[in-house]
N, C-alpha and C positions, 0 to 999 in steps of 0.2 A: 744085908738088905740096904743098911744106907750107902754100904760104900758102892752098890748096884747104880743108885742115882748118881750120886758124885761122878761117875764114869761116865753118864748119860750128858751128865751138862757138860763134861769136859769134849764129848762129843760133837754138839750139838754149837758150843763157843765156837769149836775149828771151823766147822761148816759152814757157819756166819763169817769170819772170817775168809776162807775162799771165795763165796759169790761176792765178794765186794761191801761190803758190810762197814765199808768206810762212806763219809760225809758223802749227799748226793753232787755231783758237779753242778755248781750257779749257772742257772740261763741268763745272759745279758738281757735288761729290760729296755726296749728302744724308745726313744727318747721323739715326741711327737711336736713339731714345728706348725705354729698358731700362722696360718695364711691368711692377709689383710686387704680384701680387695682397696684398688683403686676406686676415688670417688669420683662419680659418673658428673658429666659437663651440665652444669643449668641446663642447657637446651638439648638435655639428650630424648628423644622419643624414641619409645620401640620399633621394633619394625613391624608391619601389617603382615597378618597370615598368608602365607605364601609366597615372602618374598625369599628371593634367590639371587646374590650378592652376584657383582657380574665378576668376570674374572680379572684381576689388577695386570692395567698394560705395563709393556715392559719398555724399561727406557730405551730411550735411544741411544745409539751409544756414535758419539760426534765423531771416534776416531774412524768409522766404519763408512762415512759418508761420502760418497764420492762428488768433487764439487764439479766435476765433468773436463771437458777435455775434449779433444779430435775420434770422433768413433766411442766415445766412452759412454755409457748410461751413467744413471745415478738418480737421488732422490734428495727434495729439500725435508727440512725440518714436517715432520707433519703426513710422510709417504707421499707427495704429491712428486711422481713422476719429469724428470725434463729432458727433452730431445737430446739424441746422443751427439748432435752436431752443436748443442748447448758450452757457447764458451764463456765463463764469466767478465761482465764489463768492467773496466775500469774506471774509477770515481772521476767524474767531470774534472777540468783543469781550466782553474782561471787567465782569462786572459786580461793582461794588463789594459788600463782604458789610456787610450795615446789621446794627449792633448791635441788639439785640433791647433795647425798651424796658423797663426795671427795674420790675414790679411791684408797689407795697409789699402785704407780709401783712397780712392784717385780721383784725384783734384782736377777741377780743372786746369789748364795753363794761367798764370796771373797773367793778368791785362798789360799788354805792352805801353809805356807812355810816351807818347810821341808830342816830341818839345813843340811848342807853339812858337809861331812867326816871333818878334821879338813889337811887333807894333800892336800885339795882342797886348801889350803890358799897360799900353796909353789907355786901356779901359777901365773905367775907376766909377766910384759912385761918388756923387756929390753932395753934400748935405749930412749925411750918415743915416742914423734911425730919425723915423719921424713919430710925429702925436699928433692925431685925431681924436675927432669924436664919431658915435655912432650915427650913420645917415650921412658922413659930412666928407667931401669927395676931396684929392689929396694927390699932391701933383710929385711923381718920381721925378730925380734928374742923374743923370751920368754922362760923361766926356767922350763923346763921341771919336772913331777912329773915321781917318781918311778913307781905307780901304775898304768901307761898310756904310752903307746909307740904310739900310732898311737893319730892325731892330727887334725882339720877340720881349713883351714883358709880361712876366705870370706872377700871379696872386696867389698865394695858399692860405688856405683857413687856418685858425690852431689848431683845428681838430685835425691836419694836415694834408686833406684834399686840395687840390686844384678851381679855385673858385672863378680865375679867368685868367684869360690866357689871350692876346691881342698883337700884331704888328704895329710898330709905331717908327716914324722915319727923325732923325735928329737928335738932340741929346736929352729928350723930356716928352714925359707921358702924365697927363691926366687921369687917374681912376675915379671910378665915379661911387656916389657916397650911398649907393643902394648896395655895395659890396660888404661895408662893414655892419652887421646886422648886430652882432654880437660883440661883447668885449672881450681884450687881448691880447695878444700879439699876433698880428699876420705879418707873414714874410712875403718878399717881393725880389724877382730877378730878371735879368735883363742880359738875352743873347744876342751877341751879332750873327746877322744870318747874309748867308755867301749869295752867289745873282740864281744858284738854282733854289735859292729858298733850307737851304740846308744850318744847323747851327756851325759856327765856327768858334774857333778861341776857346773862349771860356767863360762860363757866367757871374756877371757881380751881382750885389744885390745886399740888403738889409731887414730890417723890420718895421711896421705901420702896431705905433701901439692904441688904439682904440678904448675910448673909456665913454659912460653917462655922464 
């Protein structure tokens, strides 16, 4: 009877041993990664119900663009269309600023001087400068030429006007003392004038100086 059992477990060992009655095979445990969103912008706001993202435009791609040409289409930046007879300009080109040629002023001719008779020389003033007073009349004199009897003697103010102007025949004139109003210097000169009343030679003359 026991050795009955004994034969049953030696049984019953094998059997366990056939079906696999060894350790169970380890299932790998997978190993789970902690995901960290990104933190959202201060100014982020949600989107309102019912929005619908539009769809992201697609670049443009520069090498594809045709900058035109004779007969050729194409488009700029932006799809905006340009005529296929569209030729690109070229950048302005400076032109140099040419100085303006320096024009000299034209002059008159200078005045030719045409020499005087030699009897023009005999005419001289006599006396030299003189002194007055205001109100008080004052007699010019100069050496008269052969070739001249009549004679022109003019007065000038300081201020430089013409205050009289008179024909007088021989070598000496009187002015008169309602001329000198002011004090000064007044100039005095004296032409020989030819038979049609014309100046000739050349004029001498001095100063009348005028005091209170």
């Amino acid at each position: 009877m026991h050795r009955g059992w004994l034969l049953i477990g030696l049984l019953t060992a094998a059997l366990l041993a056939g079906c696999g009655g060894d350790k169970a095979e380890e299932v790998p445990t997978a190993t789970a990664t902690v995901f960290t969103p990104s933190p959202l912008p201060p100014t982020w706001t949600p989107s309102p119900p019912g929005f619908v993202p539009s769809t992201t435009p697609t670049p443009e791609n520069t090498a594809d663009r045709t900058p035109g040409g004779v007969n050729v289409g194409g488009s700029l930046a932006g799809g905006t269309p340009f005529p296929p007879t569209w030729t690109p300009g070229s950048p302005p080109s400076a032109t140099p600023r040419v100085s303006p040629t320096p024009v000299a002023p034209t002059l008159p001719p200078a005045p030719t001087w045409t020499t005087h008779p030699d009897y023009c020389l005999a005419l001289t003033v006599v006396g030299g400068d003189l002194a007055t007073r205001a109100g008080v009349a004052v007699t010019v004199r100069w050496t008269p030429i052969a070739e001249f009897s009549d004679y022109l003697v003019i007065v000038r103010h300081p201020g430089g006007g013409i205050v009289y102007s008179q024909t007088a025949t021989g070598g000496a004139h009187t002015l008169p003392g309602d001329l000198f109003t002011v004090t000064g210097a007044y100039g005095w000169e004296v032409w020989p004038l030819d038979a049609a009343g014309n100046r000739a030679c050349y004029a001498v003359g001095g100063e009348i100086i005028v005091s209170f």
